[in-house]
N, C-alpha and C positions, 0 to 999 in steps of 0.2 A: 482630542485632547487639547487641550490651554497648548499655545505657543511660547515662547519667549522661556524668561527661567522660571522653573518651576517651587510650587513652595513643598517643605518635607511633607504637607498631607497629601498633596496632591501627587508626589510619587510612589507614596505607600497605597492611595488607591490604584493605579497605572501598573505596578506589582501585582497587587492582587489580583486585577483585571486579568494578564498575564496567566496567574497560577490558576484561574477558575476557567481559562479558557484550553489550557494542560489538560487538567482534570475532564472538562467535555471531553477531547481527543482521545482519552485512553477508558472512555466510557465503553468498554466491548466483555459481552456478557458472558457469564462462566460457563456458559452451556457450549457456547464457540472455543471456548478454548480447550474447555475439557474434550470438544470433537476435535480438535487439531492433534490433540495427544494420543488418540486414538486413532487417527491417522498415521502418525507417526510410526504409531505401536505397528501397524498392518506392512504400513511402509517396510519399518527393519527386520521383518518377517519374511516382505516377498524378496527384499534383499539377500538373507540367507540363502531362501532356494537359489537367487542366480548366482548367486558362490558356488553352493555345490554343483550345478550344473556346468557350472566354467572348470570345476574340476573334474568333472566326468569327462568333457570335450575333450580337454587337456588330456585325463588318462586314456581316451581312447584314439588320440595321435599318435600319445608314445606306442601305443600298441601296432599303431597302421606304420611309424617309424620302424619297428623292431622287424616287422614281415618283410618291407621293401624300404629300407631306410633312404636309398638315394632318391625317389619318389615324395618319400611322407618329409622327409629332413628342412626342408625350403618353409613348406609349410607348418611344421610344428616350431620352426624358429619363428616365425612371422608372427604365429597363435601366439605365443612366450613373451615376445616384444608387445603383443596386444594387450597381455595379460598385466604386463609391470607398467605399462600407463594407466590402466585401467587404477593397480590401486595407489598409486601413485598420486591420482585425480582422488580417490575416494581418501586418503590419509590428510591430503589436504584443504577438503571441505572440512575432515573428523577433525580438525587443530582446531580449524575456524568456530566450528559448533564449541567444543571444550572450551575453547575463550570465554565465545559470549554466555556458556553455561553458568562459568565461576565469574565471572564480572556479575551476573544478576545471582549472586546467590546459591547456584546449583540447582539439584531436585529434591524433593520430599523425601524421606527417607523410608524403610518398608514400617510399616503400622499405620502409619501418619493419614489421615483424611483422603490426603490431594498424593498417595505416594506413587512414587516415579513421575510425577509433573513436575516442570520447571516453578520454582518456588518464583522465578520474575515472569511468569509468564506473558503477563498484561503489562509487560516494560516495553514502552516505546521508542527510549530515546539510547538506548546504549549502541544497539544496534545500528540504529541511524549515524548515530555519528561517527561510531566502524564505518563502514559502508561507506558514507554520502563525505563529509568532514575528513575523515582522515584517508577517502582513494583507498579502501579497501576492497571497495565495490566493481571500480574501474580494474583492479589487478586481478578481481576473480574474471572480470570478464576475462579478461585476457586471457587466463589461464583457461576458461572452458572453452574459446576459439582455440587455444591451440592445440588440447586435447582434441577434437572434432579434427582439424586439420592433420596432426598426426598419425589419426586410427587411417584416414582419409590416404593420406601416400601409404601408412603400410599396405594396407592390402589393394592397393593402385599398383603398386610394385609388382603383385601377385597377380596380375591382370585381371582383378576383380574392380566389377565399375563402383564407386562411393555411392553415386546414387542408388543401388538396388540395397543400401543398408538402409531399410527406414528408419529403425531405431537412432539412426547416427540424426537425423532433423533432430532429435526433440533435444538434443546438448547442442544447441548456439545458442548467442549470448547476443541480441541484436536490438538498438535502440528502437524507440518508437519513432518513427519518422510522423505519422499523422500527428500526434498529440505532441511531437518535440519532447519527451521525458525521456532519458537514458533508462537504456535497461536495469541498473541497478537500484533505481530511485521508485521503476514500477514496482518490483520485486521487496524492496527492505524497508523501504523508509519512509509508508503508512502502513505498516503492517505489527502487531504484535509480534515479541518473541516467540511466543510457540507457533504461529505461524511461518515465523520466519527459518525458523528448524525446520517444521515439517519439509517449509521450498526443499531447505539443503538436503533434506536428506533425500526425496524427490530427485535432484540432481543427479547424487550418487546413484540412485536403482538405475538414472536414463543414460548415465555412463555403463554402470554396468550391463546392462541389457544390449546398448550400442557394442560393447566388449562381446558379451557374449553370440549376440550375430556374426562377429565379423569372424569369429574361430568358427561357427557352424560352418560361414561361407569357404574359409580358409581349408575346414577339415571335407567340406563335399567338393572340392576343389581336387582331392586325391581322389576320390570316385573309389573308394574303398567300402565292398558291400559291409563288412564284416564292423563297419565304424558305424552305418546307419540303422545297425538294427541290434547289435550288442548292445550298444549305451541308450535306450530309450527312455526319456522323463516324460511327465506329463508337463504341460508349460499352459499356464493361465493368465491372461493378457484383458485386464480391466479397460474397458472404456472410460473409466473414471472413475477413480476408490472415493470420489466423493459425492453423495447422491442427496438432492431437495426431497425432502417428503412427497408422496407421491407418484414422484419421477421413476423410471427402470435404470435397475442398476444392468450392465451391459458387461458380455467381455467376451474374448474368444478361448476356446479352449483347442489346445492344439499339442504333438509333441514334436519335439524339436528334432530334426533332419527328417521328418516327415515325407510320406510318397505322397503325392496328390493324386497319384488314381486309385490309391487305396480306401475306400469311403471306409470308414473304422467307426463301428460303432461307439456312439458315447453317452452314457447318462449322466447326470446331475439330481443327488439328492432322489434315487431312484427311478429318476424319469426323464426316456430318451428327448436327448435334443438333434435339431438338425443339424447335419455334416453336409458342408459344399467344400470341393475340391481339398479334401481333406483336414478342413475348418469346421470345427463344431461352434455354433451361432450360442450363447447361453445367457438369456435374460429375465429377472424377476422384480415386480414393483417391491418399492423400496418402501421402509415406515421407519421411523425413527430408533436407533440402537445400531447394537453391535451384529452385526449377522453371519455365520458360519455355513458354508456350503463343505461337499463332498462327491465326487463323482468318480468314474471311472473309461478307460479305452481300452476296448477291443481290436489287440494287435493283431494283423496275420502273421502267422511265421511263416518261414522258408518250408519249414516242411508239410504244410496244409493244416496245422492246427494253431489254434489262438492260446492268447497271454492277456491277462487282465492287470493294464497299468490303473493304479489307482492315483488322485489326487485329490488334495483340499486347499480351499485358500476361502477366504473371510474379507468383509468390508464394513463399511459405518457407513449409517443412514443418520442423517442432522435433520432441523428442522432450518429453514433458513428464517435468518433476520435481517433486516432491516435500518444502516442506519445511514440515517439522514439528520445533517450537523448543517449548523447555518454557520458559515466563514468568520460572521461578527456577532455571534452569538445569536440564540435563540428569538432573538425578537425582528421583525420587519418594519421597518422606517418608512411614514407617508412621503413622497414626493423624492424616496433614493432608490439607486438600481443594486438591489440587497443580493449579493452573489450567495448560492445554495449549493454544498457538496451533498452526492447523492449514492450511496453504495450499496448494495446487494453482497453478501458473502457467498461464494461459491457460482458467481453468477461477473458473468463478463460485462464492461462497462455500457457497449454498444446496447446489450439486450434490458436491462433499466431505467424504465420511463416510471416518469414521475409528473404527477398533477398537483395544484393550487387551487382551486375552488376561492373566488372570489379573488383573485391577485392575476396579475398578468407575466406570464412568465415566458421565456425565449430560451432555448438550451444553445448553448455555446459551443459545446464541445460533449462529449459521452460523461455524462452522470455531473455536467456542471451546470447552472441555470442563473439568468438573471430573472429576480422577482420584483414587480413595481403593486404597490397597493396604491388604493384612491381615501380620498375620507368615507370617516361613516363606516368602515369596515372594521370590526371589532378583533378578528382574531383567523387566522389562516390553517386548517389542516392538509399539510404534505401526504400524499401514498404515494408510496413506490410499488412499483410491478416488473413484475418479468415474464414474457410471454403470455400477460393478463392476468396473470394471479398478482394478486396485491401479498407485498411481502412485508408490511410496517407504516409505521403512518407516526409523525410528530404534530405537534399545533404549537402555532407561534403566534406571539403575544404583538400587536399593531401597535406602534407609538408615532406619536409628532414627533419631528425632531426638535430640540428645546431653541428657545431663543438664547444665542449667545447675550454674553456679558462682557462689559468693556474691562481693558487692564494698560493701566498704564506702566507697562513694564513687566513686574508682577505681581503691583498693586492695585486691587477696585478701589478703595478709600481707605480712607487713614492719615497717618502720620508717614512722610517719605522724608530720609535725610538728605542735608543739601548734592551733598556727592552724585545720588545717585539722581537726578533730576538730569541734570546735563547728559546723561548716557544713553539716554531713551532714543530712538529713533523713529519708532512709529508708535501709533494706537493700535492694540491687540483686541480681537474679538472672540475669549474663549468660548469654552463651552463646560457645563456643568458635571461634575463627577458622575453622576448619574448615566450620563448618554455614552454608550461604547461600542462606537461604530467608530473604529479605527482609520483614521486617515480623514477623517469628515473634517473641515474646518470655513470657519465663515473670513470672509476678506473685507477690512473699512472701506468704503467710498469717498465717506466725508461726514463732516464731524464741524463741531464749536469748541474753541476751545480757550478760558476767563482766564486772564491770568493776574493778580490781586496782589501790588508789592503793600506792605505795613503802613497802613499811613498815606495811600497812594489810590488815585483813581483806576477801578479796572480795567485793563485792556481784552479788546475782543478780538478773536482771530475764527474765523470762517474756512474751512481747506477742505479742499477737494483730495480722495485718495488717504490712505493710510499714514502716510509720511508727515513725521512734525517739520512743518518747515522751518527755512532757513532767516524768516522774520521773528519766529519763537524763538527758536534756539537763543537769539541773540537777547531778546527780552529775559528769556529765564537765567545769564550767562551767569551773574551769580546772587542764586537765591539765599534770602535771608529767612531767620527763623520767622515765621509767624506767617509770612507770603502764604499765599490759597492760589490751588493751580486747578480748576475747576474744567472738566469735560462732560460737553452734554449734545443733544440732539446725532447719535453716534446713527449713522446707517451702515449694512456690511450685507456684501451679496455673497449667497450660499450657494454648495455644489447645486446641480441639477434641475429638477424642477421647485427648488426651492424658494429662489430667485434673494428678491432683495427684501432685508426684512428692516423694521428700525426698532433699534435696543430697547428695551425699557426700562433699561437705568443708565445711572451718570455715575460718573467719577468724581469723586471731593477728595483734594488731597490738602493738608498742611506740613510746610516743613518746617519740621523738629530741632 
């Protein structure tokens, strides 16, 4: 963009530039969003089960309480304290979501198309500036360290070690140290709204899950037979509710307070899977949709006959996309180092390699690239891949960079009033509305510069560098109407391999 003051067109184009560079960024396609909803939707389902399951734990403390209460008492109050942080954590991500619910709008309502989706789903920016602008981001973290740390001393108390709760890893809140981004900036703030839900409510199931481990540990801490085999659920543990085409969706099926020398028979969908150490292994390729499973286990009882616990649980199969956004917009500049953002949805930054055909590219950091093109190269197709599969592909348009254009002040030619002659300090070298590669800018060298009082022979000044000097100034000190302040022979070196170009045009000014 033009330096110095700008005139009203040229920050109506600088605006627009702006709003058309928005609109790229929130370019993410309904088919992703409508799979985050559906995520979601699986989400506050497995949610329910580990409600109920926290309430079966629970009722069957009180029970192990009621038989030998000085025994069961330590640890059912420990379970209880587990239990009221747990929703304590879960009430205040559910404020956080409702916020940014009704800030975009809300959800669809039942009939309606899109119903039960968030009407702002593809909003980028509310969230963000919750989060990122207003330290929203920063006080959740806090608040999921301290939850993690709290579960962590209660049942440290209970001489149970933190580390044997797995579930309790996946609630920390820890910045990126390789890439330098805070945790909440990975997390919120390039991400859509319904993305940014489905994180939270993620969250919630990995607090409650950590919750509900630490009462299993807390309630087989009593070693009470009549608690491990009274209350048994089936409990189903996704490797990932969210599956590429193609890919196996993954998960263990298990029930919770479990014997591990009891191999327990289990099917799925009619058809035995394998059980190691009392872990049933269960996986099937995934294709795109909604998918519902059903299975069952075969309990032994105490007294030599079996119990057939049944469960179900369901996931979503997406197709994944592709998007790859150029930082300054879709086009690649000859002879500038053109930065490339690179993403994969459902796919981590590390595992997204991306090629250029005919450009030279260098990756910086996971999914960011510098790209230089040469002349003679018409036009660039980007793909992206993930473990070799090519997952999207853009093509970008090759340009020259334009030759700037001189301004004296933030005048090319015309008429300049006397006032404003004397204010000028240097020769500016813009650049054209057209070219919007932000930050690009040319520097003068040196320059001619006529200066023509009324009636009066011209003076010529020759300078080196941008700067009007201190022999003009004095020449121009007070200009009269009709005086001609003429610039020409203008040189200015550009970024990079651009180097030094010379203008091809002058400046003609008269003052008014």
């Amino acid at each position: 963009m033009a330096s110095g003051k700008q005139s009203p067109r040229q920050k109506m184009i600088n605006m627009m530039y702006l709003v058309l560079i928005a609109l790229l960024a929130l370019n993410v396609s309904a088919e992703i969003l409508k799979a985050f909803y559906f995520v979601e939707v699986s989400m506050l389902k497995s949610g329910k089960n580990i409600d109920q399951r926290n309430i079966q734990i629970l009722g069957a403390l009180q029970k192990a309480v009621d038989k030998e209460p000085a025994k069961a008492k330590p640890f059912m109050d420990a379970a209880v304290e587990v239990d009221k942080k747990v929703k304590a954590y879960v009430k205040h991500i559910d404020d956080i979501k409702l916020f940014l619910e009704k800030e975009t709008g809300g959800r669809f309502g039942k009939g309606e198309s899109s119903e039960g989706q968030l009407q702002g789903r593809d909003n980028m920016e509310k969230h963000a500036h919750y989060f990122i602008n207003e330290g929203k981001g920063a006080d959740l973290k806090k608040v999921v360290n301290t939850f993690s740390a709290d579960l962590s001393a209660i049942v440290q108390k209970m001489n149970i070690d933190p580390k044997s709760l797995l579930s309790l890893k996946d609630v920390e809140a820890n910045d990126n140290k390789e890439s330098g981004h805070t945790w909440e900036s990975e997390l919120f703030e390039h991400s859509p709204l319904a993305a940014v839900i489905t994180i939270l409510t993620k969250m919630q199931n990995d607090a409650k899950n950590a919750g509900s481990e630490a009462m299993a540990e807390l309630a087989a801490k009593i070693n009470a037979a009549d608690f491990k085999f009274d209350q048994l659920v089936a409990k189903v543990i996704p490797k990932s509710t969210m599956v590429l085409e193609g890919e196996k969706f993954e998960a263990e099926v298990i029930l919770t307070a479990y014997n591990s020398k009891d191999q327990n028979a289990m099917t799925v969908n009619g058809s035995p899977i394998k059980v190691e150490n009392g872990v049933g292994k269960f996986e099937q390729s995934s294709s795109v949709g909604e998918h519902k499973y059903t299975g069952s286990i075969t309990v032994k009882k105490p007294d030599g006959g079996t119990e057939e616990k049944k469960f179900e649980g369901e996931y979503v199969g997406f197709k994944a996309s592709a998007t790859i956004s150029a930082d300054k917009m879709n086009v690649l500049y000859i002879g500038l180092e053109n930065p490339i953002t690179v993403g994969v949805s459902g796919a981590r930054a590390e595992d997204v390699e991306c090629s250029f055909p005919g450009a030279t590219a260098r990756k910086v950091k996971p999914g960011q690239y510098i790209v230089e093109v040469g002349s003679g190269v018409k036009e660039v197709k980007a793909t992206a891949t993930v473990k070799g599969k090519a997952m999207g592909s853009m093509t970008f348009r090759i340009k020259s960079v334009p030759k700037p254009f001189p301004l004296f002040g933030n005048k090319e030619s015309g008429r300049i009033a006397p006032g404003e002659v004397g204010l000028q300090t240097i020769i500016w070298a813009g650049l054209g509305p057209e070219f919007l590669f932000d930050g690009m800018k040319y520097t003068v060298t040196k320059y001619t510069l006529v200066y023509t009082q009324k009636r009066q022979d011209p003076k010529f000044y020759t300078v080196t560098g941008a700067a009007i000097s201190q022999q003009i100034k004095d020449a121009m000190k007070n200009p009269r109407s009709g005086d001609q302040i003429q610039v020409s022979g203008i040189e200015a070196m550009g970024p990079g391999k651009v180097g030094l170009v010379r203008l091809p045009s002058a400046i003609a000014l008269t003052v008014q």
